[in-house]
C-alpha positions as CSV (number, residue, x, y, z in Angstrom):
1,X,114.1,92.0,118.8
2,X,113.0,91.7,122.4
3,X,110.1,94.8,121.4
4,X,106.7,92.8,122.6
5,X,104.6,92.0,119.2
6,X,100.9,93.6,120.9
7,X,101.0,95.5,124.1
8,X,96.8,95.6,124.5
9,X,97.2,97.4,127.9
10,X,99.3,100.2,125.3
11,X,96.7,100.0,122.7
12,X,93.8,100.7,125.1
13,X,95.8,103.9,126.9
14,X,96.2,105.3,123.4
15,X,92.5,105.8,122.9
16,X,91.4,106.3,126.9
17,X,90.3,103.1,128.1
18,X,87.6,103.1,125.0
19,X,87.7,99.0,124.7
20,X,85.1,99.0,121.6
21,X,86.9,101.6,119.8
22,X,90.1,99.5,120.0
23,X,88.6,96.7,118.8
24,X,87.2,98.5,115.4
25,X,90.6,100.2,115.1
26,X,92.1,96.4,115.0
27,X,89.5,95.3,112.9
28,X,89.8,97.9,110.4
29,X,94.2,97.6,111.1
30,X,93.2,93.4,109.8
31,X,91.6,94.7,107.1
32,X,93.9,97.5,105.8
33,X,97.5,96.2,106.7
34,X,97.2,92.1,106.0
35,X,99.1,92.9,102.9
36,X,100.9,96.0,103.0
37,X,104.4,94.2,103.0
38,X,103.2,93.7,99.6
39,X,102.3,97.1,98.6
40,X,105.6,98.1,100.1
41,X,107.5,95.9,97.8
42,X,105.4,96.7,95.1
43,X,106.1,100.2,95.2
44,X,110.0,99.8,95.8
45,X,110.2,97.7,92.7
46,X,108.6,100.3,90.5
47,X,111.2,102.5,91.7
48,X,108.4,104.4,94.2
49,X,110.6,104.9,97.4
50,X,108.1,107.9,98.1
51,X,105.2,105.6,97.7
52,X,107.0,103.3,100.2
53,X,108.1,105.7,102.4
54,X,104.3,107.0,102.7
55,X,102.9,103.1,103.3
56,X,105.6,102.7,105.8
57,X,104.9,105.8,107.4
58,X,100.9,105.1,107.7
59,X,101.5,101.8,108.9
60,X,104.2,103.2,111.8
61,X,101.3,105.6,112.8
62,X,98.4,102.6,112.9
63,X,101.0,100.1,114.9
64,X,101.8,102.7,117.6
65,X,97.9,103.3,117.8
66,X,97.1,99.7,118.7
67,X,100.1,99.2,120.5
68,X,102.5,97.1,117.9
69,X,105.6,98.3,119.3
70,X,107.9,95.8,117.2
71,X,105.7,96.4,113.5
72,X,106.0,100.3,114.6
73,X,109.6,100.1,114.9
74,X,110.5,98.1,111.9
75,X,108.0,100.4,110.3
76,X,110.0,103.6,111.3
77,X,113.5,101.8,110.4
78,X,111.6,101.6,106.5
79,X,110.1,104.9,106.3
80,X,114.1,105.9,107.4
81,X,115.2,103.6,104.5
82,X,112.8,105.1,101.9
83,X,114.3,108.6,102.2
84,X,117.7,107.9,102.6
85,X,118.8,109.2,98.8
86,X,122.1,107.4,98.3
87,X,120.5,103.8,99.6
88,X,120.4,101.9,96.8
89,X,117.1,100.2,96.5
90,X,118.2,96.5,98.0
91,X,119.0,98.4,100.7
92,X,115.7,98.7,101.3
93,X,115.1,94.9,101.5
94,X,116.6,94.5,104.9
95,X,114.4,96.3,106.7
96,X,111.0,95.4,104.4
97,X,112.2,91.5,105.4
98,X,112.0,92.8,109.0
99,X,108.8,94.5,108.6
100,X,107.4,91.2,106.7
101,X,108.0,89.3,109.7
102,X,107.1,91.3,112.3
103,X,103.7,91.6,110.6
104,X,103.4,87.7,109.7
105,X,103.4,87.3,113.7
106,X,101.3,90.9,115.0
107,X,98.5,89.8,112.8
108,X,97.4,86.2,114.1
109,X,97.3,88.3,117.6
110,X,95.3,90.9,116.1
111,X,93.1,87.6,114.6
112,X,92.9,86.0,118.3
113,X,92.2,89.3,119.7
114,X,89.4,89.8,117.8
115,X,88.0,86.5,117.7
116,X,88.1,86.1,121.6
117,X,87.9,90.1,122.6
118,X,89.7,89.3,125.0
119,X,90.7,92.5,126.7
120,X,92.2,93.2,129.8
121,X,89.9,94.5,132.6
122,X,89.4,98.2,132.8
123,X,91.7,98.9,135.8
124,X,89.4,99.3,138.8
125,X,89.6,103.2,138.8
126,X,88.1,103.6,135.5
127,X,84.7,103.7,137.1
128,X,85.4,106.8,138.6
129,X,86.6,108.8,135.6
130,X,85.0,110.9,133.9
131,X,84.5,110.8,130.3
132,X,87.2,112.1,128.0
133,X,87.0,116.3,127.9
134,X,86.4,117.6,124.1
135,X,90.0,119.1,124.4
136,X,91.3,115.5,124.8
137,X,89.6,114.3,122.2
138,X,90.3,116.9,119.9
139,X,94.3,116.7,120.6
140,X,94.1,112.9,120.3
141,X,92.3,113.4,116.8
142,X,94.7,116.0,115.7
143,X,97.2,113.2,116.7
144,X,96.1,110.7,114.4
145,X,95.3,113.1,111.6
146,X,99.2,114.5,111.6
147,X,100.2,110.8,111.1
148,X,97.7,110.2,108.4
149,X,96.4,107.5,110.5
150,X,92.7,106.1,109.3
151,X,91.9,106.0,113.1
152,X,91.1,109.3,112.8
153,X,88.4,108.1,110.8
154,X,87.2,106.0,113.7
155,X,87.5,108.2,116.2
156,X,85.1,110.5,114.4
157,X,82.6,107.9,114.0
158,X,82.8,107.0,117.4
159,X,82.8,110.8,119.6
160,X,80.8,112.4,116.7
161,X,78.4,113.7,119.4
162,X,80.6,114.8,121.6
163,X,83.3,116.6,118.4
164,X,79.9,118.0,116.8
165,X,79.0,119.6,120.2
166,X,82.5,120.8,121.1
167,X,83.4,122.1,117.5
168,X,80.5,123.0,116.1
169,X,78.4,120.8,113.5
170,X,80.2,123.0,110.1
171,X,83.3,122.3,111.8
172,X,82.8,118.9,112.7
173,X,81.2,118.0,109.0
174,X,84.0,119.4,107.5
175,X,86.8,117.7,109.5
176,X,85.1,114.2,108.8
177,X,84.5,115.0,105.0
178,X,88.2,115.7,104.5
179,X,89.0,112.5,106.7
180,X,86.7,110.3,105.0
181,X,88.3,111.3,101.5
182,X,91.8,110.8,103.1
183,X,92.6,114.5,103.5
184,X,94.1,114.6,106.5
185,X,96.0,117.4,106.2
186,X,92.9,119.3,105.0
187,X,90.8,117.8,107.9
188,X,93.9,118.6,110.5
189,X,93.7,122.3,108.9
190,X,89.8,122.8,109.8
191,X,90.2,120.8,112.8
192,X,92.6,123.4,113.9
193,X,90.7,126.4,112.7
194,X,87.8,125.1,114.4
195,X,89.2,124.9,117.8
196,X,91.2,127.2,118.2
């Protein structure tokens, strides 16, 4: 597969030029996904395909937000895999094996990232943007939260002055109560009742 293993440039577009918040989102991606091959298998063994399915699907949405293309993918091609009903479960190995790979060589990249932070340069127009609107932020939010993506989680963290102000504080405490607890549907549900 040809599919480049970390597109930074792709990464960095996803969340509007905000360099910091891409590097927590790969920090917390080290820390969530190092062994999620693992979890994948686990669950397929027990006979779990909708456990699988939901890892694989969790992990798509987290590789497209850092820019993964090949892990997001391979991830996709799984999630497929899991919910396919007359697969039989080594048919499922294939594409896990795939995935396994792809992650053994996206996550020494995410390591060197980190350790180096090295970046690309904001392209020289970014000084003259202005910040992201509150509507932007609120669809790229509502984004992550329809993946079930823990990014969300970030994102909140990082624009909670600007959400709070844009939402309203209730609105806002609620949508990052339900995300913190991993209730993304629930935190998409007030997110939407809150802006619309």
């Amino acid at each position: 597969m040809t599919t480049a293993i970390l597109q930074v440039e792709t990464g960095l577009q996803q969340l509007m030029g905000d360099r910091a918040l891409y590097l927590q989102i790969l920090h917390r991606f080290r820390q969530r996904y190092h062994d999620v091959a693992d979890r994948a298998r686990a669950a397929l063994a027990a006979g779990d395909a909708a456990e699988a399915q939901r890892i694989a699907h969790t992990l798509k949405g987290a590789a497209g937000m850092i820019g993964a293309q090949q892990v997001y993918v391979l991830a996709a091609a799984l999630e497929s895999a899991c919910t396919a009903p007359a697969l039989p479960a080594d048919g499922r190995a294939a594409p896990l094996a795939q995935l396994e790979q792809a992650l053994r060589n996206l996550l020494p990249m995410v390591e060197n990232v980190l350790a180096s932070a090295d970046l690309p340069p904001p392209p020289a127009a970014a000084a003259d943007l202005h910040p992201p609107s509150t509507t932007m932020l609120v669809q790229h939010l509502a984004r992550l939260l329809e993946d079930g993506d823990g990014a969300a989680i970030d994102v909140l963290e990082q624009s909670a002055t600007v959400l709070a102000a844009g939402l309203g504080v209730a609105v806002f405490q609620e949508v990052t109560a339900a995300a913190h607890q991993f209730e993304f549907e629930a935190a998409l549900a007030a997110l939407r009742s809150g802006s619309a």
